[in-house]
C-alpha positions as CSV (number, residue, x, y, z in Angstrom):
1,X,0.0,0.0,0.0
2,X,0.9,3.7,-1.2
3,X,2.3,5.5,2.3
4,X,0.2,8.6,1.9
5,X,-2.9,6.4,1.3
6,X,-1.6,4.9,5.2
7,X,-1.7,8.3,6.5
8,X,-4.8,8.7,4.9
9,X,-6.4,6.0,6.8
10,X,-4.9,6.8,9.3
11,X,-5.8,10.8,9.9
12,X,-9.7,9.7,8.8
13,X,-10.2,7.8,12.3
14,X,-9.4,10.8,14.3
15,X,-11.3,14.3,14.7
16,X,-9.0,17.8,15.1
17,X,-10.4,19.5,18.1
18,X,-8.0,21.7,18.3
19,X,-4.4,22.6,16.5
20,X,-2.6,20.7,18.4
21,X,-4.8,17.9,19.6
22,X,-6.1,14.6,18.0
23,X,-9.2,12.4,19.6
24,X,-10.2,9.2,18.5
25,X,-13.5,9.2,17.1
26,X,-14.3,5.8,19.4
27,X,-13.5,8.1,22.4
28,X,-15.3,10.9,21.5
29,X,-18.2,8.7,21.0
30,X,-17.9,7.1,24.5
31,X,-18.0,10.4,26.2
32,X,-21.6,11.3,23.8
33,X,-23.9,8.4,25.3
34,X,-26.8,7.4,23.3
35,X,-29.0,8.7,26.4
36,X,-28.4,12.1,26.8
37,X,-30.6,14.2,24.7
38,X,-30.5,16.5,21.4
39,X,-30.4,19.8,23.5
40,X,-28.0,18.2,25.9
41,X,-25.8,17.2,22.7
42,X,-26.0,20.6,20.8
43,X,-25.2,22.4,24.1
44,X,-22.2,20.2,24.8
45,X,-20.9,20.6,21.1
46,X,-21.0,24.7,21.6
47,X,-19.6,24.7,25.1
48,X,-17.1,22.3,23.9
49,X,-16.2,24.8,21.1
50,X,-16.5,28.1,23.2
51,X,-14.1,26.9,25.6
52,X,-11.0,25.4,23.4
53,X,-11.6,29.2,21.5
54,X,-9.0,31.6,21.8
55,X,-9.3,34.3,19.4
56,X,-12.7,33.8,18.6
57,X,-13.1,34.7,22.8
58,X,-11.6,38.1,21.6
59,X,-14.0,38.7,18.7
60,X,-17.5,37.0,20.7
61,X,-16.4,39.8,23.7
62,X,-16.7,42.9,20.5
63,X,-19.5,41.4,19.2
64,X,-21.1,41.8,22.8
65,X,-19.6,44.9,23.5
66,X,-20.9,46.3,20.1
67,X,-24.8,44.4,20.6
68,X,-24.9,46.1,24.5
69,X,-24.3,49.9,22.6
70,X,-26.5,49.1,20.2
71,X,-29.8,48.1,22.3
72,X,-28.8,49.8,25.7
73,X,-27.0,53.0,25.0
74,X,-28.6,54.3,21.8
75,X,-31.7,53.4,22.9
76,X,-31.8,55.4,26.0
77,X,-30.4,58.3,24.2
78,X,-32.8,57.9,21.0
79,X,-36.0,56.6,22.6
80,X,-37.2,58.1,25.5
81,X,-40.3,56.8,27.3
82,X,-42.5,58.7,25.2
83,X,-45.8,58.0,27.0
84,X,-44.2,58.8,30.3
85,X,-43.9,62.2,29.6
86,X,-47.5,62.6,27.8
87,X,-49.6,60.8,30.6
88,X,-49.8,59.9,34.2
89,X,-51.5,56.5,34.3
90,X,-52.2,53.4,32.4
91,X,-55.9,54.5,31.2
92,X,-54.7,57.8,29.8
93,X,-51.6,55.7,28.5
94,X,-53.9,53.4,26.9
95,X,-56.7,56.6,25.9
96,X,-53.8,58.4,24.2
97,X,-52.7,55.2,21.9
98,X,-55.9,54.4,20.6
99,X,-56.7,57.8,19.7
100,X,-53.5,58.1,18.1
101,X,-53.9,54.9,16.3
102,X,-57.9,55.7,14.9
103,X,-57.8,59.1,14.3
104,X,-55.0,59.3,11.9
């Protein structure tokens, strides 16, 4: 047999997990019993991925960053409590809305 077709069989029974680390695909399977369940699976695969991360950490910590300014800061700054500053309780809250909404 052709060496690099050897290697070939020999890299398909293991899975990268990392750069610098090789698992068996038996022992990966042993850890993944057939009882846990689908959600208990997918959450394992994505905490299994978050946690061996090291630049995507970095770039998932911006994307936060960015998604807190976005939904926090500019909307206090942009969008006031409009109603608060028209009316005093929840009828005249709910009076003022539907006569906005039918008499436009």
């Amino acid at each position: 047999m052709n060496n690099s077709f050897a290697n070939l069989e020999y890299f398909t029974n293991f899975v990268i997990c990392s750069t610098t680390q090789y698992y068996p695909l038996s022992a990966m399977s042993d850890n993944l019993n057939d009882k846990q369940g689908f959600w208990s699976r997918v959450f394992h695969l994505y905490y299994d991925g978050f946690r061996s991360m090291t630049v995507g950490k970095t770039l998932w910590l911006i994307i936060g960053i960015k998604l807190f300014i976005f939904f926090v800061i500019i909307k206090m700054l942009f969008f006031p409590n409009f109603l608060n500053t028209k009316c005093d309780t929840d009828q005249e809250k709910a009076e003022y809305v539907r006569h906005q909404l039918t008499d436009r």
